[in-house]
C-alpha positions as CSV (number, residue, x, y, z in Angstrom):
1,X,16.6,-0.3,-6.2
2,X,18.0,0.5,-2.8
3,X,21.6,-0.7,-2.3
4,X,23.8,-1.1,0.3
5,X,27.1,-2.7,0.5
6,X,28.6,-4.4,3.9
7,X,30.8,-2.7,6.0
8,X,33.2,-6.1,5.4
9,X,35.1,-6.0,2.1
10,X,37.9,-8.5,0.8
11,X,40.7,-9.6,2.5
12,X,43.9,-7.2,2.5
13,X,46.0,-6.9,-0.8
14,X,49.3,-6.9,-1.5
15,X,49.5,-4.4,-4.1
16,X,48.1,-0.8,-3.5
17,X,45.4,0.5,-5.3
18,X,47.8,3.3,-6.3
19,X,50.3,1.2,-7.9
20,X,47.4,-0.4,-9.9
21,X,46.0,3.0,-11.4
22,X,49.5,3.8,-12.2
23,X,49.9,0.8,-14.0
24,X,46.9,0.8,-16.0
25,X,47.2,4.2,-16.0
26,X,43.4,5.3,-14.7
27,X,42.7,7.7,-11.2
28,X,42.6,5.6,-7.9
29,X,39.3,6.2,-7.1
30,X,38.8,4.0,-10.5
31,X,40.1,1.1,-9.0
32,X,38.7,1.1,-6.1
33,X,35.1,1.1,-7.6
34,X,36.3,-1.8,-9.5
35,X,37.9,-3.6,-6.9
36,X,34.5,-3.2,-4.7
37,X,32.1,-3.5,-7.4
38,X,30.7,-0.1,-7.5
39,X,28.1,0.1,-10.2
40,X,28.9,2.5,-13.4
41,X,32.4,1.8,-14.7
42,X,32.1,0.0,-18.2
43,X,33.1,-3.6,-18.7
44,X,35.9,-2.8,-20.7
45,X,37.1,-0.5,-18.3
46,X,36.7,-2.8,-15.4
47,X,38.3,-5.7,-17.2
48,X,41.4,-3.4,-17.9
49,X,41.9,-2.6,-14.3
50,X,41.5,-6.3,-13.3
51,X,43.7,-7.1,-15.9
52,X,46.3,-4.6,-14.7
53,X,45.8,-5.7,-11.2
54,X,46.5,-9.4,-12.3
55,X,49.6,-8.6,-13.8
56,X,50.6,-7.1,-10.6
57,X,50.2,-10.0,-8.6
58,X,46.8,-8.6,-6.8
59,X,45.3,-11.2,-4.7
60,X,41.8,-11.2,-4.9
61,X,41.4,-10.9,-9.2
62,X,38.6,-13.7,-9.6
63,X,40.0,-17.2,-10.0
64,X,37.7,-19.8,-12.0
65,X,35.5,-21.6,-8.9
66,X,36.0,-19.2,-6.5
67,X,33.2,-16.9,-5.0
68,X,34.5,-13.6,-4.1
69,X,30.8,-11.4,-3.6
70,X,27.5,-12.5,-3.2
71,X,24.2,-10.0,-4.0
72,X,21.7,-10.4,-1.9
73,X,17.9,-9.1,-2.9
74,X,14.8,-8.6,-0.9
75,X,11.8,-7.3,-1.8
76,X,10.3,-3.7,-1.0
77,X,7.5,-5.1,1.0
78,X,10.2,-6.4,3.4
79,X,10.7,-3.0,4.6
80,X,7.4,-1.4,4.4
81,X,7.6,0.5,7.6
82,X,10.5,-0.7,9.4
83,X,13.0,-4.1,8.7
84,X,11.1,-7.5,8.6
85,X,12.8,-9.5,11.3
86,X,12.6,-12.7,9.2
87,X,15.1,-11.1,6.2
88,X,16.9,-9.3,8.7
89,X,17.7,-12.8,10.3
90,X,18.5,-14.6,6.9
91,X,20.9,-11.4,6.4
92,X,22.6,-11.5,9.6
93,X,23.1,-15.1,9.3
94,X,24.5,-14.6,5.3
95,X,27.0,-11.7,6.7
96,X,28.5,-13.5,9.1
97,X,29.2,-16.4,6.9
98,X,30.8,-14.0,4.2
99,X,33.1,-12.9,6.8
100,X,34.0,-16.0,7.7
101,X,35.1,-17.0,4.1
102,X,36.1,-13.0,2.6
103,X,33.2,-12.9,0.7
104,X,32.0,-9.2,-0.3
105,X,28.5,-9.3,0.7
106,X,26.2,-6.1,-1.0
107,X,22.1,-6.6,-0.3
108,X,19.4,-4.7,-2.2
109,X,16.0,-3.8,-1.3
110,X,14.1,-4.1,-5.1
111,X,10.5,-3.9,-7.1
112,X,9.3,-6.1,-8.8
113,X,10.1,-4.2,-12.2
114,X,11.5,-4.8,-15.7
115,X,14.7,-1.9,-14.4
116,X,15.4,-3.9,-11.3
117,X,15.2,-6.6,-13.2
118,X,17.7,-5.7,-15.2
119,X,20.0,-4.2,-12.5
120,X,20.1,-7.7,-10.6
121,X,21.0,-9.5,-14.1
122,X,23.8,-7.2,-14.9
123,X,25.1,-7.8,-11.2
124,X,25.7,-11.3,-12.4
125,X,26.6,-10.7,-16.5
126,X,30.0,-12.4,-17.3
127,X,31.2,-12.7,-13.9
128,X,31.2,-16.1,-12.6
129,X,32.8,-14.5,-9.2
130,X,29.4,-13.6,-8.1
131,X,26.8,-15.3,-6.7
132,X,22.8,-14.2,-6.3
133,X,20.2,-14.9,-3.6
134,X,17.0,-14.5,-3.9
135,X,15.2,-14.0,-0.5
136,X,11.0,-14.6,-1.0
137,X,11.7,-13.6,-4.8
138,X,10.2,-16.3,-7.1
139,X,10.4,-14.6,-10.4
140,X,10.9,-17.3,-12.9
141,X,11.5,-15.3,-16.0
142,X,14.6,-13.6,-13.8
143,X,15.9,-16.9,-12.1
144,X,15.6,-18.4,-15.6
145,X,17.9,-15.6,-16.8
146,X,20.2,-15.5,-13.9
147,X,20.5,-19.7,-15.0
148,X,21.2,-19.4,-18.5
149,X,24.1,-16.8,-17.4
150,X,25.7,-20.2,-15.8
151,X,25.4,-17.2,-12.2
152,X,25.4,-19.4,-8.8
153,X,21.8,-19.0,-7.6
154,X,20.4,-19.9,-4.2
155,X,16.0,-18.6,-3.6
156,X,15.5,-18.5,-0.2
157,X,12.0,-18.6,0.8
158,X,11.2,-19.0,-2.8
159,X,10.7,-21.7,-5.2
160,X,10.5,-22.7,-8.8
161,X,10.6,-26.9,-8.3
162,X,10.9,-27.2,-11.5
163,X,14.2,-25.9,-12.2
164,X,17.6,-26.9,-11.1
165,X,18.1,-24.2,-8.3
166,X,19.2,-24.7,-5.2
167,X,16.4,-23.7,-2.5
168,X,16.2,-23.2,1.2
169,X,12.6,-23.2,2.6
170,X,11.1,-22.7,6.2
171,X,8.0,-25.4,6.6
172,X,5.3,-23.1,5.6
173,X,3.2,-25.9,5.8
174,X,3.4,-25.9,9.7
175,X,3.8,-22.8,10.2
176,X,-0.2,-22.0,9.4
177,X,-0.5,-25.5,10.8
178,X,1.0,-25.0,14.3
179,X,-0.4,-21.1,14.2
180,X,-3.9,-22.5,13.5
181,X,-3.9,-25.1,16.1
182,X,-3.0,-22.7,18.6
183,X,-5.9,-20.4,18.4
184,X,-8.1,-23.1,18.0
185,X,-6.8,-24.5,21.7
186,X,-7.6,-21.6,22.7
187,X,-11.0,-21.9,22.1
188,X,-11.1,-19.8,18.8
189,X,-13.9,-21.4,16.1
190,X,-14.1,-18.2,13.5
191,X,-10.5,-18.0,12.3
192,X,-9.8,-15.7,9.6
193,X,-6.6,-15.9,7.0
194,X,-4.9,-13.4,5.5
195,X,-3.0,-13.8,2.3
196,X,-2.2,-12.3,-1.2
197,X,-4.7,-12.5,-4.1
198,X,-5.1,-16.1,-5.7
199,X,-3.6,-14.8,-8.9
200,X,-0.6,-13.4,-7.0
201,X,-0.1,-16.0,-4.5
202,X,3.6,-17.5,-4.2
203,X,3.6,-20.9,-3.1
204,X,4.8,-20.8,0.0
205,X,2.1,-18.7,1.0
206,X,0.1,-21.4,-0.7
207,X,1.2,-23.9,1.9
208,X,0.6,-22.0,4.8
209,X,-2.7,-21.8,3.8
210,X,-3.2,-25.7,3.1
211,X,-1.6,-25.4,7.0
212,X,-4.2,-23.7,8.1
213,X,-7.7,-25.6,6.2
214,X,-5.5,-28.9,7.9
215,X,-5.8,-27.5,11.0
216,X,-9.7,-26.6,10.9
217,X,-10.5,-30.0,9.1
218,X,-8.9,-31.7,12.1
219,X,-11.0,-29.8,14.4
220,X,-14.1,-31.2,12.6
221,X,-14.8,-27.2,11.3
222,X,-15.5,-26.7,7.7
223,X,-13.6,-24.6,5.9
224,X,-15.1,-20.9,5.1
225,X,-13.7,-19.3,2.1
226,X,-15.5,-15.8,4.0
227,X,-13.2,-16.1,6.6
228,X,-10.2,-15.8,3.7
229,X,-9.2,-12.3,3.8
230,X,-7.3,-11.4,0.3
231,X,-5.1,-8.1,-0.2
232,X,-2.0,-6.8,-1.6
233,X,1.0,-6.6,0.5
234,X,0.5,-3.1,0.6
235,X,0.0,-1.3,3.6
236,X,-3.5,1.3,2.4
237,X,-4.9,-1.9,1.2
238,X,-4.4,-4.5,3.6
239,X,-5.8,-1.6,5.9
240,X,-9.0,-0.5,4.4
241,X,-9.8,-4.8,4.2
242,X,-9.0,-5.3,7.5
243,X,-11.4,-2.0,8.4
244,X,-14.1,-3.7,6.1
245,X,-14.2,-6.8,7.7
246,X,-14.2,-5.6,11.3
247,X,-17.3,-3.5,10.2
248,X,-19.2,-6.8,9.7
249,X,-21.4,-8.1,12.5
250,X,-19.7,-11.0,13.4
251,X,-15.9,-10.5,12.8
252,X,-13.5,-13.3,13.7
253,X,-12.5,-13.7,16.6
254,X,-8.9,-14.8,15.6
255,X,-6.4,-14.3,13.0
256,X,-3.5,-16.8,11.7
257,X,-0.8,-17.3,9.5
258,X,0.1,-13.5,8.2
259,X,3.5,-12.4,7.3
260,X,5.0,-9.9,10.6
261,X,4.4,-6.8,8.7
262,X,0.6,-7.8,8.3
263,X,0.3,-9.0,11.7
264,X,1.8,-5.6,12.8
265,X,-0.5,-3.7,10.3
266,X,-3.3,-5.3,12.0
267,X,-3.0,-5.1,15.5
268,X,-3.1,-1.5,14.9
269,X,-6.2,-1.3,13.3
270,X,-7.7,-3.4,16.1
271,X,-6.3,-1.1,18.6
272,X,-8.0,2.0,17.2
273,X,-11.1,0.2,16.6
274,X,-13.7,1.7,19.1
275,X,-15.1,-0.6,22.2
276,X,-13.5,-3.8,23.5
277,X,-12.8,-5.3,19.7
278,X,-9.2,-5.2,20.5
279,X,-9.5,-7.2,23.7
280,X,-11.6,-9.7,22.1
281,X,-9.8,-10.8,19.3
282,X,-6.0,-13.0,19.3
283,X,-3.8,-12.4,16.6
């Protein structure tokens, strides 16, 4: 798990670090990895220093009901090659609410894995401080966990509707609506769709593709399940399928409703695909 903390930390104390060490008698450097949450120090250790920071009259000590840091996670695939502008945005827009408010704002890029897992729980682990979002992470087992700690959760782009979460989603619906409809006024007929496996596919990929089947069945097309391209959101796979299909005889002449990072993926492989392929088809 890749971790980075924001540039922005708490507002100014009162007390120096220095007098706090002294006080409960560790280094300096100790308390200021407690103070900014800096992963390693035990919790008996950090509970002595805030203890000892408490008794000092140090401002920012947790207080029951108030939010002092917030973890934000994203996963890997977000950042395949470069940053993927939609988590960018939702981070930019999280930042500068955390500095409006003197919130400690640290994001992770992590794998969907039973030791990430684990890091994002102990992030959260008797410290009701801290609050978690989820940005298009929909692991249940984890947001169950992360519940049961009584940890302030907020999924972004993810969803369980079953549990009491609170959830911000874009219209994914539309979106392969509005994307299909496009292409199709644009004279397109043989549309394919990328997406994840069935097995693997989170629901809001789900409604983007009930987006896009809308927008043929109102165009009086049947729906094709050969023009449904399925791969991992992994860059040597999604390549090689998109190299398959263009192989065919007739390959669509259109694409809609794939995440940036796919959409990126594939307008290279149409541009080194010999002939006038490239110019033909709209993505």
């Amino acid at each position: 798990m890749k971790n980075n903390a924001s540039p922005h930390l708490l507002a100014m104390r009162r007390v120096s670090q220095r007098a706090i060490a002294k006080h409960a008698g560790v280094s300096p450097s100790t308390v200021s990895r407690v103070l900014n949450n800096v992963e390693g120090i035990s919790e008996e250790l950090r509970d002595h220093v805030l203890k000892s920071a408490a008794e000092l009259g140090h401002q920012d000590t947790a207080t029951p009901g108030k939010l002092q840091q917030l973890h934000l996670f994203t996963p890997s695939y977000a950042t395949m090659k470069a940053p993927h502008t939609f988590h960018v945005n939702i981070l930019d827009g999280v930042a500068a609410e955390c500095r409006q408010h003197d919130i400690l704002l640290n994001y992770s890029v992590v794998e969907q894995s039973a030791a990430d897992r684990a890091s994002i729980l102990a992030q959260a682990r008797g410290r009701p401080e801290v609050g978690i979002l989820l940005v298009s992470i929909d692991d249940r087992e984890l947001i169950e966990e992360l519940l049961n700690l009584k940890t302030s959760v907020v999924l972004i782009n993810a969803e369980q509707r079953d549990l009491a979460v609170d959830t911000f989603l874009p219209n994914n619906f539309i979106g392969g609506l509005q994307a299909t409809r496009h292409l199709l006024q644009h004279g397109h007929r043989r549309i394919l769709h990328m997406t994840e496996p069935e097995s693997k596919r989170r629901s809001t990929l789900q409604r983007r593709l009930a987006g896009y089947r809308a927008a043929l069945e109102e165009a009086h097309i049947p729906y094709d399940p050969a023009f449904l391209l399925e791969s991992q959101l992994k860059v040597d796979d999604a390549h090689h399928m998109m190299q398959t299909w263009l192989s065919r005889l007739h390959p669509p002449s259109a694409q809609s409703s794939v995440p940036m990072t796919r959409a990126q993926l594939v307008s290279c492989v149409l541009y080194k695909k010999p002939g006038s392929v490239y110019l033909k088809i709209s993505l």
